[in-house]
N, C-alpha and C positions, 0 to 999 in steps of 0.2 A: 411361407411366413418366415422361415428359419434366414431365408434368403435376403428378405429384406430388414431383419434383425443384423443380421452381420454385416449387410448394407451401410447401415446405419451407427454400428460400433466403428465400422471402418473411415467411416467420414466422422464421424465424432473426434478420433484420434488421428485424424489428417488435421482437422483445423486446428487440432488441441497444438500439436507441430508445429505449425503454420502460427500457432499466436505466438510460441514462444520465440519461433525465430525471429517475427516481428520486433517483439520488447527487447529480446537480448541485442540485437540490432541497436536500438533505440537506446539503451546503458553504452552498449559501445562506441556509440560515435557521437549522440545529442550531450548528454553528462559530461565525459571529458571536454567534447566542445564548447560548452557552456562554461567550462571549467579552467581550460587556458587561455577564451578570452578575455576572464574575469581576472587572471594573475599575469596573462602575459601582457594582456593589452589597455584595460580596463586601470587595476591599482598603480601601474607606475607614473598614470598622471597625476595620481592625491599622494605616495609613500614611495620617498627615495629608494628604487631598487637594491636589493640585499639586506636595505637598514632593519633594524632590530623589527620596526613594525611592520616592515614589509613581510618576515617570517614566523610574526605572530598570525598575519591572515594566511599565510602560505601554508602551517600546521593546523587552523581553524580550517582552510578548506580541505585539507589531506581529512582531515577527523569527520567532516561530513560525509566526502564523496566515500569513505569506506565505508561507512552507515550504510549512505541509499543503494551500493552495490551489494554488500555483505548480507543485508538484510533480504534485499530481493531475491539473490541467490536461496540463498535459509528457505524463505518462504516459497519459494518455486517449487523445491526439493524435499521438501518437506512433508511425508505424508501424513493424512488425519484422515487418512479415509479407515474403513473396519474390515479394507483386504488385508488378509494375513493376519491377521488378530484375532485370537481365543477368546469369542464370543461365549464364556463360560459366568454365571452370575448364579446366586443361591436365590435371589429375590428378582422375578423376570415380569413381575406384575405389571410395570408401565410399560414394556416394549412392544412395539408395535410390528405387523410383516409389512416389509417392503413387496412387494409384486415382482416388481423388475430384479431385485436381487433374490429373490427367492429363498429369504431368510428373514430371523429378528434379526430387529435393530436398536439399540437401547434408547432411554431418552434419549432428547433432545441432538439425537442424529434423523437428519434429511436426507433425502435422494436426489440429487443431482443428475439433469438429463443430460446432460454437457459432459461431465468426469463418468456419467453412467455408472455409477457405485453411491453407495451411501455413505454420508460424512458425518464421523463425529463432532456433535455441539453446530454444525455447520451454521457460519451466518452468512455468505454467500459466496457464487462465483465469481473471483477477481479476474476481470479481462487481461489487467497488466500481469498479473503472475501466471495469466492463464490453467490457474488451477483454483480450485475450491480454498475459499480460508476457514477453520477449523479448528477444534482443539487445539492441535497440537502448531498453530503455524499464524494464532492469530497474533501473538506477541511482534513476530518478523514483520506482518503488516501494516499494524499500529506504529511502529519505530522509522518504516518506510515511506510511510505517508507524514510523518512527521518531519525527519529529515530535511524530505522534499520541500516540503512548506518551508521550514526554518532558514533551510542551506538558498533558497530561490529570494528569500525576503529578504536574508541578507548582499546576497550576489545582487538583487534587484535596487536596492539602495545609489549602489555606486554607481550601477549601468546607468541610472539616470543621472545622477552629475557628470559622467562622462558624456551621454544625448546630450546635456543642456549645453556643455564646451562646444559643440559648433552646429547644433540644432539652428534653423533660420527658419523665418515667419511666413516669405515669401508668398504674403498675397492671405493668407491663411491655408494653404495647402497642407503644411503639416498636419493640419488636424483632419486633412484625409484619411493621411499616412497613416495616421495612429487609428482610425476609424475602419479603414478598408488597409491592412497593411500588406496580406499576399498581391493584391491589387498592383499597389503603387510598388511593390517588388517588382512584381513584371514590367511595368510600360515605365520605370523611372528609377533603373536599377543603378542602385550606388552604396554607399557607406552608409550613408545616409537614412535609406530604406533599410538596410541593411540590418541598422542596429535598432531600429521603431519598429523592426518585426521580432528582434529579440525582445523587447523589452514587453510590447503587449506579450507574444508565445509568454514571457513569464508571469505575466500578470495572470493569462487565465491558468496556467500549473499553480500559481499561490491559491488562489481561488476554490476553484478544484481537490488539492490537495487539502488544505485548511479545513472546509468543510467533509471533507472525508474523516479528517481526523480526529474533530471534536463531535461531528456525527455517533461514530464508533467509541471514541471516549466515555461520552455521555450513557452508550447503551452497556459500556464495561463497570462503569462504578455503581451501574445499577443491577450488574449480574445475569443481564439479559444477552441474546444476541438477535440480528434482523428478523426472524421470523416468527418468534416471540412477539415482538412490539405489537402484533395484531391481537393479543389475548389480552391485551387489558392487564388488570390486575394481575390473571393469572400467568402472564409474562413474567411476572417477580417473584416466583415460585423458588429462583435459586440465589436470589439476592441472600447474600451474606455482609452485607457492610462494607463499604469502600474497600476494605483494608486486604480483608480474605477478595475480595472480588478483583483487587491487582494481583494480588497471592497465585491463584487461581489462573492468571492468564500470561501472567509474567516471570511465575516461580517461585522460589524460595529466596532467591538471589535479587529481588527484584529490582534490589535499590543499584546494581550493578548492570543489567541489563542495557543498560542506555551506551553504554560504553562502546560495544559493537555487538553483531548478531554470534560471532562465537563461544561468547560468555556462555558458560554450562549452567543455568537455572532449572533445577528438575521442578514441575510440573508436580501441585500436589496430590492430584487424582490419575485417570487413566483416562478418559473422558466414556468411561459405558456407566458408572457406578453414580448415585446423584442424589443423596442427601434431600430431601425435600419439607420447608416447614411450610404449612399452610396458613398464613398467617391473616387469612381472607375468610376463614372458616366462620 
């Protein structure tokens, strides 16, 4: 039994590796890529290179791409699990035993089979970060998913006035391209294809990303997180009103956080301790 437990922690923390060299991969070379073909190649057909407006979007895109990198980093790095943390509370009424951890866990921390530890407030495993979002790492998320959306909607804007400069109808075959575009990459490779596979790849990142982030939004202003939503009413046990419910996930600082992920916003809890009104009683 012991055998196949460490089996199993061992492969656990091989994939957990294995995701992140994926994504870190994936920040390294798709984002920038995305990134100087939208200033190097993209803008200089609508804004005279260097001109004043040429480096208002050249500082608009420096201010996102440090976003969705900064943030990611943050949130990768970022622990919120309750290893190494003094599990000490005067009032242990709500906490529950974990099994696999073989300890309490206070509220609204879960156990993760994946990170194999329990996560404070946990609302779930982020595959792109490859680690659990949590207390303390949900703010870098939310900021990251947002970015993504904003910084792609905008980039996506151009890329298609730039498609439309020498897109051709040719029979209606384009609307293969745009329908099946790994496709028409392979057996009709050109510029062409080339940029109708950029521009859907961004359509479904807006899409994706968009609903990730008002998804999460929506469960923040209401104080909840993912595994809550199945309790009903009693999911909104820790609503506190909009205002403490951005507080609460974004800081003291909150109104500054947007700015980038190194902004210092201390966190007005610890995430083991949880205030509860029952307002359903």
């Amino acid at each position: 039994m012991c055998i196949i437990n460490a089996n199993s922690i061992k492969n656990k923390f091989l994939k957990r590796i294995l995701d992140h060299i994926f994504y870190l991969i994936f920040v390294l070379i798709f984002i920038p890529g995305i990134y100087y073909f939208h200033l190097g190649i993209v803008l200089p057909n609508f804004v005279g290179i260097w001109s004043l407006e040429y480096h208002f979007h050249l500082l608009l895109s420096h201010f996102f791409l440090l976003n969705v990198v900064s943030n990611m980093v943050f949130g990768m790095f970022t622990d919120t699990s309750i290893k190494g943390r003094f599990l000490g509370s005067t009032d242990k009424k709500d906490w529950t035993v974990c099994s696999v951890c073989e300890c309490l866990r206070p509220p609204r921390a879960w156990h993760c089979n994946i990170c194999n530890i329990c996560i404070l407030k946990r609302d779930h495993h982020c595959t792109f970060f490859a680690c659990c979002i949590g207390y303390f790492n949900l703010r870098y998320f939310m900021f990251f998913t947002f970015y993504i959306f904003i910084a792609n909607s905008y980039s996506l804007y151009y890329n298609i006035k730039f498609l439309a400069l020498f897109l051709t109808w040719n029979h209606g075959i384009v609307i293969l391209k745009f329908l099946f575009p790994l496709f028409s990459f392979v057996f009709d490779f050109g510029y062409e294809s080339l940029y109708v596979t950029l521009v859907v790849v961004q359509f479904v990142i807006i899409a994706f990303s968009g609903f990730l982030f008002f998804y999460h939004l929506n469960n923040l202003l209401k104080g909840r997180v993912g595994p809550e939503i199945k309790l009903g009413k009693k999911g909104l046990l820790y609503d506190k009103g909009w205002k403490s419910n951005l507080i609460e996930v974004f800081g003291s600082r909150y109104y500054l956080t947007w700015v980038a992920a190194f902004i210092n916003s201390p966190l007005p809890g610890n995430g083991l301790e949880w205030v509860v009104e029952d307002k359903y009683k």
